[in-house]
C-alpha positions, 0 to 999 in steps of 0.5 A: 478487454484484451490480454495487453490492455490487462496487463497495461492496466495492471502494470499502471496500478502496480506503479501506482501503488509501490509509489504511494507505499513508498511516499508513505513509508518514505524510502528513497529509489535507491535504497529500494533498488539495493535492497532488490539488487537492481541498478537504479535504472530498473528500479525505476523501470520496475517501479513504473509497471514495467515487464512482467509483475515479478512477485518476488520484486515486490516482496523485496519491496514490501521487506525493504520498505517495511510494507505488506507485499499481500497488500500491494498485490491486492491494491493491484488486484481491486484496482485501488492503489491507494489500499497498498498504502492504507495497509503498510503500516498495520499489515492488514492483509498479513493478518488477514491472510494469518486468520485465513490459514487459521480457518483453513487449518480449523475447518478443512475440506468442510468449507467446500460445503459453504455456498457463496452466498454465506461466504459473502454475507461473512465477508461483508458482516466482517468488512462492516464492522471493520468500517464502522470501527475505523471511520469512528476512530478517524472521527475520535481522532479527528475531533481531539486533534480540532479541539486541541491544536489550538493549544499549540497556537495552529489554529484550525487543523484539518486532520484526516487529509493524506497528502503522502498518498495524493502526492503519489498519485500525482506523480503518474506518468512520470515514471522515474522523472527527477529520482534519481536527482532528488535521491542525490540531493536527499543525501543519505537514507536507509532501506527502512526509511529512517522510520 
């Protein structure tokens, strides 16, 4: 891949990921574009992908959306957008990047004597374990919303589905079209959301 076809490529999932933030934390384009002192137009233009990634923009961003800005860059950087938006609310690679400082502080130059594969085998041990608990949460979570919400007369509900992230997906490629209609017709918000 060429330099331009990175940056392109960067640029798309950079655009993809604050949209899917911003659908789950529910923020308003112009709210954003205050808080990161930009005109509505850029940011509209910064969030479809557009110039350089500019790290303070999304750290502005992450604050004005209560979301985690390591998060955002590394949804970039795996390329799964979708990942910005799992770890907004629980600010997963804050604390992981927190635990890290720890270790570092704790082992010092002593690391460098770890070969790759050990920190491979520790990282998937680590990422297991985190998997295992999460999905068996979701399942508990799951199961009690479908033998329970019938008690409130809805039926069957089919907990699990995030619609918020989907909808941000499917705004691709629309970068800016009808925000700043709809922030208008919204009415009032706040940087946080409301939330």
């Amino acid at each position: 891949m060429s330099k331009d076809s990175d940056d392109k490529q960067r640029s798309k999932l950079l655009s993809l990921a604050l949209r899917a933030v911003r659908a789950v934390r529910n923020v308003k384009p112009r709210a954003l574009a205050r808080a990161l002192g930009l005109s509505l137009r850029g940011y509209q233009h910064f969030e479809a992908g557009g110039g350089q990634l500019n790290i303070d923009h999304v750290m502005a961003f992450a604050r004005a959306s209560d979301a985690d800005p390591i998060g955002i860059l590394t949804a970039v950087q795996i390329g799964k957008p979708e990942f910005a938006a799992w770890v907004a609310h629980n600010k997963a690679m804050i604390a992981f990047m927190i635990t890290l400082q720890e270790f570092a502080d704790d082992t010092g130059e002593a690391m460098a004597r770890l070969e790759t594969t050990t920190w491979v085998s520790a990282y998937r041990e680590m990422f297991k374990g985190l998997s295992d608990k999460a999905l068996a949460a979701q399942a508990q979570n799951d199961t009690w919303l479908a033998q329970n919400a019938a008690r409130l007369g809805l039926g069957v509900v089919h907990p699990g589905e995030n619609d918020a992230v989907d909808a941000a997906d499917g705004e691709a490629g629309q970068a800016g079209a009808g925000d700043e209609q709809d922030d208008i017709e919204d009415g009032p918000e706040t940087p946080d959301g409301g939330s």
